[in-house]
LOPA-291170 format. One line per 10 residues: number of its first residue (from 0); their letters; for each residue x, y, z of N, C-alpha, C. Coordinates in nm, 2 decimals. Layout:
<atoms>
NUM> A> X Y Z X Y Z X Y Z | ...
</atoms>
This chain:
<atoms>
0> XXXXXXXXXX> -10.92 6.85 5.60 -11.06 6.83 5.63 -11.12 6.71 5.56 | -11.07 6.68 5.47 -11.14 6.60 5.35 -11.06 6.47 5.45 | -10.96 6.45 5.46 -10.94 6.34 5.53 -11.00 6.30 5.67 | -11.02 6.35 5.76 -11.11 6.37 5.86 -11.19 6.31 5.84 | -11.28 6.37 5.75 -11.43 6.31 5.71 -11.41 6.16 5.64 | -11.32 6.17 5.58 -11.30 6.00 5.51 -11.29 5.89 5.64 | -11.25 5.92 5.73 -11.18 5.88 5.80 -11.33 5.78 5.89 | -11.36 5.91 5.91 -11.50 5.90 6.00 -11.62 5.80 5.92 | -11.63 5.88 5.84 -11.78 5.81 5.72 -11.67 5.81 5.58 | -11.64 5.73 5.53 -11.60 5.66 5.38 -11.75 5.75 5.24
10> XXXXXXXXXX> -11.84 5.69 5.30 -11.94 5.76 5.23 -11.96 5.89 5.16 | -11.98 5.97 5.31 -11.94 6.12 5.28 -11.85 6.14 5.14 | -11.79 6.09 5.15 -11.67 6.13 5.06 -11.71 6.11 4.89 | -11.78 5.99 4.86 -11.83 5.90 4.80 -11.92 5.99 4.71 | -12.04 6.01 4.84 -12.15 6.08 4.81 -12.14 6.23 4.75 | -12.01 6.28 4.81 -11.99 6.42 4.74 -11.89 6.39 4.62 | -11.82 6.30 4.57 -11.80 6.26 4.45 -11.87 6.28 4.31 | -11.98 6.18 4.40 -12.11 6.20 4.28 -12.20 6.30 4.26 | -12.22 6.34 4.37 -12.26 6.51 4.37 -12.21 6.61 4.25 | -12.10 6.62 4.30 -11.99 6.69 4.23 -11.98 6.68 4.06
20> XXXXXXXXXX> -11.99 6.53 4.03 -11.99 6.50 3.88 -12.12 6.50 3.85 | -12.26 6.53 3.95 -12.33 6.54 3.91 -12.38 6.66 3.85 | -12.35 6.74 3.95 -12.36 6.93 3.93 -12.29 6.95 3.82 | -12.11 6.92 3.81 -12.02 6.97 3.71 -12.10 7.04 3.58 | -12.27 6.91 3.55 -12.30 6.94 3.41 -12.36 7.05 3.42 | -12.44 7.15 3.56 -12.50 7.23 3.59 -12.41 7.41 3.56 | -12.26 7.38 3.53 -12.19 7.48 3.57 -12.15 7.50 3.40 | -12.15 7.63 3.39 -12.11 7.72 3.23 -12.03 7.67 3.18 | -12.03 7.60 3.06 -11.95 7.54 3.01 -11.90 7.62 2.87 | -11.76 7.69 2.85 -11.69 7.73 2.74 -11.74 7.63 2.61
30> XXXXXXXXXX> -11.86 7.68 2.51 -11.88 7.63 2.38 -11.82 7.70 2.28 | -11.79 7.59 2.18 -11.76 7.69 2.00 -11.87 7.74 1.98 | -11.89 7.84 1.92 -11.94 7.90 1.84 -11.92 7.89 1.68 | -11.99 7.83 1.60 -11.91 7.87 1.43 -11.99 7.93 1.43 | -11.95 8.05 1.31 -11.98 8.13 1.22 -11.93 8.12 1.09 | -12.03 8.11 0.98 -12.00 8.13 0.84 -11.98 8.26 0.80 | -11.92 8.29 0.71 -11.88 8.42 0.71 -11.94 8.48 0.57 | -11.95 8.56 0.47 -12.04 8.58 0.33 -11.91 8.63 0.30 | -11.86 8.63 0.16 -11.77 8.68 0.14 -11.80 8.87 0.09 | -11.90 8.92 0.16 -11.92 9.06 0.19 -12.03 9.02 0.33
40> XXXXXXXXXX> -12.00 9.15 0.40 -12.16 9.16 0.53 -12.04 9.14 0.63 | -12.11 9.12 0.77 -12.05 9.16 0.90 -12.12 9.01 0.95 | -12.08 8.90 1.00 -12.19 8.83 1.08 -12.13 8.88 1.27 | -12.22 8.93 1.39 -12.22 8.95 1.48 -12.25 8.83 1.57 | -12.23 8.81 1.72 -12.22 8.73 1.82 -12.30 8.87 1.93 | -12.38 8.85 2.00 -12.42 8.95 2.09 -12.47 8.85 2.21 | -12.39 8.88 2.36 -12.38 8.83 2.45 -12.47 8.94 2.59 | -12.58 8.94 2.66 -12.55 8.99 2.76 -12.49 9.00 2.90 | -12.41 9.07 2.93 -12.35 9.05 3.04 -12.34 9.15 3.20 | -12.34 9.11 3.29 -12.35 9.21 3.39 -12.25 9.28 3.39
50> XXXXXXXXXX> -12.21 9.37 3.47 -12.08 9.43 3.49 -11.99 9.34 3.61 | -11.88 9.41 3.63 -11.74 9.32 3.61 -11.72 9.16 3.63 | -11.74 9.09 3.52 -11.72 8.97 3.48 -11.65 8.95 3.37 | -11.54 8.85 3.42 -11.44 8.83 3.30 -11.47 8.75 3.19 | -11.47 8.79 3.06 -11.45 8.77 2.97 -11.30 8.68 2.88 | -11.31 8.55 2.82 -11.20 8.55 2.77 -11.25 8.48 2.63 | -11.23 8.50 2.54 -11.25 8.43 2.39 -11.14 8.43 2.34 | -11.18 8.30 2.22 -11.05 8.26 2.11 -11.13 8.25 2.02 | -11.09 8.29 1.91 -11.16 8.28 1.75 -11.02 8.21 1.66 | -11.06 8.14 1.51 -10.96 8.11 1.44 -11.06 8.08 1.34
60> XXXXXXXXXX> -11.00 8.06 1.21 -11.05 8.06 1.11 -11.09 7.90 1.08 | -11.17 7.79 1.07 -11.16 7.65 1.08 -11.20 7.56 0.95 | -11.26 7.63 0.84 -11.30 7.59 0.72 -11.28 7.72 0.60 | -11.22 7.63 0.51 -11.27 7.77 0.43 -11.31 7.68 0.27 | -11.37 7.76 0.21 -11.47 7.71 0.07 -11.47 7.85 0.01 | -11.39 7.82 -0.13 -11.35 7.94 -0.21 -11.43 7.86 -0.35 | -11.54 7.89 -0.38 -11.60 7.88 -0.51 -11.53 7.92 -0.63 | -11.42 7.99 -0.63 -11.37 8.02 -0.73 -11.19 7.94 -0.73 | -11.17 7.83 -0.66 -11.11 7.75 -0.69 -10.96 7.79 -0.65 | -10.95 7.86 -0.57 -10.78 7.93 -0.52 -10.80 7.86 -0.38
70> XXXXXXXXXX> -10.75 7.73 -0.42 -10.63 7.61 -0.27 -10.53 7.70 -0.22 | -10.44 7.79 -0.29 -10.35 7.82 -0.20 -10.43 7.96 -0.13 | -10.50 8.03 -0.15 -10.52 8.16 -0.05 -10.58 8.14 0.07 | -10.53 8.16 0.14 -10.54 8.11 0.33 -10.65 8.29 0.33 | -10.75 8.30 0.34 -10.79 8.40 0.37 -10.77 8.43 0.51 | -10.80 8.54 0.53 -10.78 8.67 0.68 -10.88 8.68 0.71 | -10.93 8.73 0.84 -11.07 8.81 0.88 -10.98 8.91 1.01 | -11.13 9.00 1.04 -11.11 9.11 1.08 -11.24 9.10 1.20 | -11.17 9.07 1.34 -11.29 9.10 1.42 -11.29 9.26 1.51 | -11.36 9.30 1.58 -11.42 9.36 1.64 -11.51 9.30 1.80
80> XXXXXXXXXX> -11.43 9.39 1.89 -11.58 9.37 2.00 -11.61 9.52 2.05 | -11.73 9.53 2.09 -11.77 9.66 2.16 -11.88 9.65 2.28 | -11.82 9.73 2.33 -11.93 9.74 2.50 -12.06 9.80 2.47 | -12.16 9.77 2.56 -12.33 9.86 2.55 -12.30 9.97 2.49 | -12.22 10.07 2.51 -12.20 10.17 2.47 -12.14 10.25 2.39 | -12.05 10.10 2.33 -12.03 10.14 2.17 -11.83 10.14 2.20 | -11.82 10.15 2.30 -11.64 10.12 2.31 -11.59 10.03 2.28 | -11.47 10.07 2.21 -11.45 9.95 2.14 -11.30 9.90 2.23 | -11.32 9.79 2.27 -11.24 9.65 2.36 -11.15 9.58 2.27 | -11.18 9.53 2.17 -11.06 9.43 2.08 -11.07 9.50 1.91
90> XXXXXXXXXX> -10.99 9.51 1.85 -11.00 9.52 1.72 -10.87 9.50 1.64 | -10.90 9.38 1.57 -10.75 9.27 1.51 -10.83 9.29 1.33 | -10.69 9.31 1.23 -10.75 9.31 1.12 -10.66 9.21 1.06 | -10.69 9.12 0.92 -10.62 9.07 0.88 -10.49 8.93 0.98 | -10.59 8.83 1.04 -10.57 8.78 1.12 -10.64 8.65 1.06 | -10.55 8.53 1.09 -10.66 8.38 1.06 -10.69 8.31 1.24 | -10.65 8.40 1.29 -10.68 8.35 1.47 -10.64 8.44 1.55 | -10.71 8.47 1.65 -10.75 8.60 1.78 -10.74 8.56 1.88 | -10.76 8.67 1.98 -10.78 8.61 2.14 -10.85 8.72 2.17 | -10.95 8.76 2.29 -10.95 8.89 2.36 -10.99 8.82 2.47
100> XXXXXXXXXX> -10.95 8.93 2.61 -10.97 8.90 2.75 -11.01 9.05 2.81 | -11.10 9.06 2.88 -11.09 9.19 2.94 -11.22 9.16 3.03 | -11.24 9.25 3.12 -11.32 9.27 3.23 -11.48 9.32 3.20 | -11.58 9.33 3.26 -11.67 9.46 3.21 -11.68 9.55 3.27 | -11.70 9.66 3.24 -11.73 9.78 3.31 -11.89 9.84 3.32 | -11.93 9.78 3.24 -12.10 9.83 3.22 -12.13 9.72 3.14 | -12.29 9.71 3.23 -12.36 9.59 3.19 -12.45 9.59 3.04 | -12.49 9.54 3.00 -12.56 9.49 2.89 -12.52 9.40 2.77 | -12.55 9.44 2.68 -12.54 9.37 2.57 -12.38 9.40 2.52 | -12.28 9.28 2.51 -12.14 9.34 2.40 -12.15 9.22 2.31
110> XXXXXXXXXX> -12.10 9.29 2.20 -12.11 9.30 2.04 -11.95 9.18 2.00 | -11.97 9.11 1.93 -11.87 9.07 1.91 -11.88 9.04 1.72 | -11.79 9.13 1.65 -11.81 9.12 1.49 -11.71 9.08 1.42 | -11.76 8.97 1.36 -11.66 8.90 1.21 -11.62 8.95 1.06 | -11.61 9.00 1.01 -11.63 9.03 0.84 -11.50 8.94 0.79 | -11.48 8.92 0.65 -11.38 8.87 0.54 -11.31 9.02 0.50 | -11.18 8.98 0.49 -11.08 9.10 0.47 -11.17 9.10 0.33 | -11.14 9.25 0.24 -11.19 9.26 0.13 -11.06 9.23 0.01 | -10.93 9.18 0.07 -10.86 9.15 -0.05 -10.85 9.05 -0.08 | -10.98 8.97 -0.05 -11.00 8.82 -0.13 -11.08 8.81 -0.27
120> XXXXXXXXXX> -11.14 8.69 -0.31 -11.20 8.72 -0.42 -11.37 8.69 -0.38 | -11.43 8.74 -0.44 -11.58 8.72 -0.39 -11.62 8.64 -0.38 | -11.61 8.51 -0.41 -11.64 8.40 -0.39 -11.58 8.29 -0.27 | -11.52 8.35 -0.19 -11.45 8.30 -0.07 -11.53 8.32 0.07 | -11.54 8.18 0.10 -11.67 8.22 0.25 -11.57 8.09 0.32 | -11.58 8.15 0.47 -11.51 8.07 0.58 -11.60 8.05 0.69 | -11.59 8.00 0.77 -11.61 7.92 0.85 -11.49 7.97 0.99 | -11.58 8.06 1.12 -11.52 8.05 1.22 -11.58 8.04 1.34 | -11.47 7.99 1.37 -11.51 7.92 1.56 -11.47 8.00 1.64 | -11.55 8.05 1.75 -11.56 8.14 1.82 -11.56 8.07 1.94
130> XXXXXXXXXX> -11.50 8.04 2.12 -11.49 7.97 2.20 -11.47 8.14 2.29 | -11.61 8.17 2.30 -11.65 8.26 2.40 -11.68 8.22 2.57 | -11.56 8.24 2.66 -11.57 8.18 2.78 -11.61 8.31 2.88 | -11.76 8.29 2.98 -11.79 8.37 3.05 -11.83 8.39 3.20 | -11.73 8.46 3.29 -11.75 8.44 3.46 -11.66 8.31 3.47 | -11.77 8.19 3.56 -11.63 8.12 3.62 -11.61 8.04 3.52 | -11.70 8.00 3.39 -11.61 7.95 3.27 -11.46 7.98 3.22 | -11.45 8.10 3.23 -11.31 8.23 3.21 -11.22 8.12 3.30 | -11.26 8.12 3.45 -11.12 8.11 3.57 -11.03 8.00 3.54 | -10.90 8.00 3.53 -10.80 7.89 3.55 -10.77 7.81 3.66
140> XXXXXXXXXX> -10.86 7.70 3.68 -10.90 7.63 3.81 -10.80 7.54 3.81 | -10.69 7.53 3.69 -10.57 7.45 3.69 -10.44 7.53 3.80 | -10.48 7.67 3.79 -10.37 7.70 3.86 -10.37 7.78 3.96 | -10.58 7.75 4.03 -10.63 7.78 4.17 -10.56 7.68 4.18 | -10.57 7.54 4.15 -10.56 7.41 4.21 -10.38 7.37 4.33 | -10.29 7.48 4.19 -10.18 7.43 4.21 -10.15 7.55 4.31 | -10.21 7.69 4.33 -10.13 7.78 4.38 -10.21 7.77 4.54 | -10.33 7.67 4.55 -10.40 7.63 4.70 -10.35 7.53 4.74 | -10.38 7.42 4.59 -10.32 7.28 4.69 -10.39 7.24 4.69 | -10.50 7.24 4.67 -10.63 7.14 4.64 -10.64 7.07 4.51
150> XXXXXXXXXX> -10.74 6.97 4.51 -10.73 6.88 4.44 -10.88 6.80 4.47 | -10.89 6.71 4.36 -10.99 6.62 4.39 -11.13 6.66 4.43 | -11.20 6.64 4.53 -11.33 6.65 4.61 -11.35 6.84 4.61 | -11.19 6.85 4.73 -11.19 7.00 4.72 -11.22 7.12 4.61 | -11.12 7.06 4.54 -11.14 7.17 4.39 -11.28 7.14 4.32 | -11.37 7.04 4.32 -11.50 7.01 4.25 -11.56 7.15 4.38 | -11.57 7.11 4.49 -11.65 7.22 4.55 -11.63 7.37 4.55 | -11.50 7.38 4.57 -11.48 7.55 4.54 -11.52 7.56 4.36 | -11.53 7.50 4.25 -11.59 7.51 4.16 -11.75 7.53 4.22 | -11.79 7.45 4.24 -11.96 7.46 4.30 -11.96 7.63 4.35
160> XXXXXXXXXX> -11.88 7.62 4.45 -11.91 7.75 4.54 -11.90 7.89 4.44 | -11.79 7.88 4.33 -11.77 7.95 4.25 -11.88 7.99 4.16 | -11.99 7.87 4.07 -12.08 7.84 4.03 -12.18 7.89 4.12 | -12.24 7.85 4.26 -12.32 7.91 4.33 -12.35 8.08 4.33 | -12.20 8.14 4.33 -12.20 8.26 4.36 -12.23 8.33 4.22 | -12.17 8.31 4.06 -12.25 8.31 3.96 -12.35 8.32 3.98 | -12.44 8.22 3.98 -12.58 8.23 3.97 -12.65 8.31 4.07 | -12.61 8.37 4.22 -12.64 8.45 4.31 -12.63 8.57 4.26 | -12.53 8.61 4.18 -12.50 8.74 4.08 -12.62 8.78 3.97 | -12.57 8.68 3.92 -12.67 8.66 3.79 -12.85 8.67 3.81
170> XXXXXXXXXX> -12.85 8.60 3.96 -13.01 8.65 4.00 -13.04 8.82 4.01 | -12.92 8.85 4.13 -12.92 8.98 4.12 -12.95 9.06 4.03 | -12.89 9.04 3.91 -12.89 9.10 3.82 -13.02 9.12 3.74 | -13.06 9.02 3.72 -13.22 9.02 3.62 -13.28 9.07 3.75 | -13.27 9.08 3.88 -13.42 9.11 3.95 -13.38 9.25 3.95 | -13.25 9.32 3.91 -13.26 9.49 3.95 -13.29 9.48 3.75 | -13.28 9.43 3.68 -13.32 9.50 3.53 -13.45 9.47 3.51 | -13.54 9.40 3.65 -13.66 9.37 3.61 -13.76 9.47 3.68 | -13.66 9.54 3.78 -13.69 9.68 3.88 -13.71 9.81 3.77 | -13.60 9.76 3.70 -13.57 9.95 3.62 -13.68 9.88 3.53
180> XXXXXXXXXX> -13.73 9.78 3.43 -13.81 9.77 3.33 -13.95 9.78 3.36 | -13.99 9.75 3.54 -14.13 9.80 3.60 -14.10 9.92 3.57 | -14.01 10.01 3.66 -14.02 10.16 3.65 -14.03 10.23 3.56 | -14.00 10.16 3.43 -13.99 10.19 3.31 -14.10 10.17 3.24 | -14.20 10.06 3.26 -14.32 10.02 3.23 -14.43 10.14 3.30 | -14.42 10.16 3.41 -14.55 10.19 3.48 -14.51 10.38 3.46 | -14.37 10.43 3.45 -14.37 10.58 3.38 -14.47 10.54 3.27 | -14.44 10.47 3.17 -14.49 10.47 3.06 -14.65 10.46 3.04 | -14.70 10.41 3.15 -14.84 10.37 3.19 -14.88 10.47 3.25 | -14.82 10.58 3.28 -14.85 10.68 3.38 -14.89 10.84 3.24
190> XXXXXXXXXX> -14.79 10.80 3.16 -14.78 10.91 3.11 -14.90 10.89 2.96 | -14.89 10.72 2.92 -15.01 10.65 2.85 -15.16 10.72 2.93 | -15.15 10.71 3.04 -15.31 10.77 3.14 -15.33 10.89 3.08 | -15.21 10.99 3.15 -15.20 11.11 3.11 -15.25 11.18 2.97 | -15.21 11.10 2.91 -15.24 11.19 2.73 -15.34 11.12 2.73 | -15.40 11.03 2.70 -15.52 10.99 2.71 -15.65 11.07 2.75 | -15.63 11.10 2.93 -15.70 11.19 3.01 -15.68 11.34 2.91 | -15.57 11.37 2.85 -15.58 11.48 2.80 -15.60 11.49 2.68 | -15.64 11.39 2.59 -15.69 11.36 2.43 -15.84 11.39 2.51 | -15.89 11.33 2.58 -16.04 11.31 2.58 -16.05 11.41 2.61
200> XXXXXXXXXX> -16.02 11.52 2.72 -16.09 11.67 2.72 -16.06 11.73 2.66 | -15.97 11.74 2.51 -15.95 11.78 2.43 -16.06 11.76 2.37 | -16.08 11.66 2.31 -16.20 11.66 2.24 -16.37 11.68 2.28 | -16.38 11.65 2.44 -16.49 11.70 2.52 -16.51 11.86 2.47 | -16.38 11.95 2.46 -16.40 12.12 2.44 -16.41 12.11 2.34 | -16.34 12.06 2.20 -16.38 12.06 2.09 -16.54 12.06 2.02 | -16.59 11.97 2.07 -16.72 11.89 2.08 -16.83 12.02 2.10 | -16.78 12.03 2.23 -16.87 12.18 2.32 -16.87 12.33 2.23 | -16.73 12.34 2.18 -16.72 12.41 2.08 -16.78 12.42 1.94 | -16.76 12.30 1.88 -16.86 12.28 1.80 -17.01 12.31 1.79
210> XXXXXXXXXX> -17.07 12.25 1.87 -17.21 12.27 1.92 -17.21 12.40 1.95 | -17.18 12.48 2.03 -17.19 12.63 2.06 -17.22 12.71 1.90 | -17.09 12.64 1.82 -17.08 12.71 1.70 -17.19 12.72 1.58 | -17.26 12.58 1.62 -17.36 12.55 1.52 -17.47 12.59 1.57 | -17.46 12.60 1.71 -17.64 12.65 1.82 -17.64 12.86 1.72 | -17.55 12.85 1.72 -17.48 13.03 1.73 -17.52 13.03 1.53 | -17.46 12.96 1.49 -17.52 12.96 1.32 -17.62 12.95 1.31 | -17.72 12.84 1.34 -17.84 12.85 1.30 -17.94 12.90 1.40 | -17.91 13.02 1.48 -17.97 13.09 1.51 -17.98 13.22 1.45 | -17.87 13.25 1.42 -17.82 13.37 1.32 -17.90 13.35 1.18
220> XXXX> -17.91 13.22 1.13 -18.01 13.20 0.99 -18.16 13.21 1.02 | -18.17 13.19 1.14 -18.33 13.17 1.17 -18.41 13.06 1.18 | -18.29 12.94 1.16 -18.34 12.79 1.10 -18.38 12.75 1.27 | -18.39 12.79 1.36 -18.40 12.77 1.50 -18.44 12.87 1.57
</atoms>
């Protein structure tokens, strides 16, 4: 197809070149992450995510600064990930470099946690890089390329198309958690009405009550 069109208009071809390198910057791009680490405490990474979207990260240890002057101790750390709901997906202890990959199953917020092994000395704080890749950031477009046969113009667009449909997801997504957080707002506004309406006639009987009580006293004294 791509030839075809070269063939015909030179341009075309041209034009979606630059397109292509132009958008590229438009599409998720896999960043590091560092984290410093305390040599006590947890530091966390918290990502939200929709359901089933792949996930792939690499962590490693990349700096380390021991105030107490031990060159040779290569410290360890110990991560953790967990789903919205508290399941736990990866857990590596005593490790200077990780990997996790897995799917979602349920949307929201997942947890991704660091700490320092505790058989260092207290004065040892590191430095890690976290290279959290998410949706079509994740996909290996090196070996769509080779197992389709595309290349060049082709593979920039099925990237695009890939990217398009992300972001068609991703709309989906916030306009139904923006559905449940109305339904969630206006119960809440419904039921805000409610006690309200029923504080004030609470106190309307109260009130009535009162006055009855005091018409009823100082009649009984004679003061009225």
């Amino acid at each position: 197809m791509a030839g075809s069109v070269s063939s015909r208009n030179p341009a075309v071809v041209l034009w979606l070149v630059l397109i292509c390198c132009w958008t590229s910057h438009l599409l998720p791009i896999a960043q590091a992450i560092w984290l410093s680490l305390p040599s006590s405490g947890t530091k966390c990474v918290s990502e939200e995510i929709q359901n089933n979207v792949v996930i792939l990260a690499d962590y490693s240890v990349i700096d380390v600064v021991n105030v107490d002057e031990h060159p040779d101790v290569i410290p360890t750390i110990s991560a953790t990930v967990t789903s919205p709901y508290g399941n736990n997906l990866h857990h590596q202890e005593n490790v200077t470099r990780g990997q996790f990959a897995f799917t979602t199953s349920e949307a929201g917020s997942y947890l991704a946690c660091f700490w320092l092994d505790g058989n260092h000395q207290g004065g040892t704080r590191i430095a890690v890089s976290l290279d959290w890749r998410i949706g079509i950031s994740a996909k290996d477009w090196e070996s769509v390329a080779r197992k389709e046969k595309i290349e060049g113009v082709e593979l920039e667009l099925r990237k695009l198309e890939g990217a398009v449909q992300s972001i068609h997801e991703n709309l989906n997504y916030l306009k139904n958690r923006e559905a449940e957080m109305r339904e969630v707002s206006e119960t809440t506004n419904a039921r805000v009405a409610r006690f309200s309406i029923m504080s004030l006639g609470v106190c309307i009987v109260v009130s009535i009550l009162q006055l009855l009580y005091l018409k009823r006293f100082f009649r009984k004294k004679k003061l009225i």
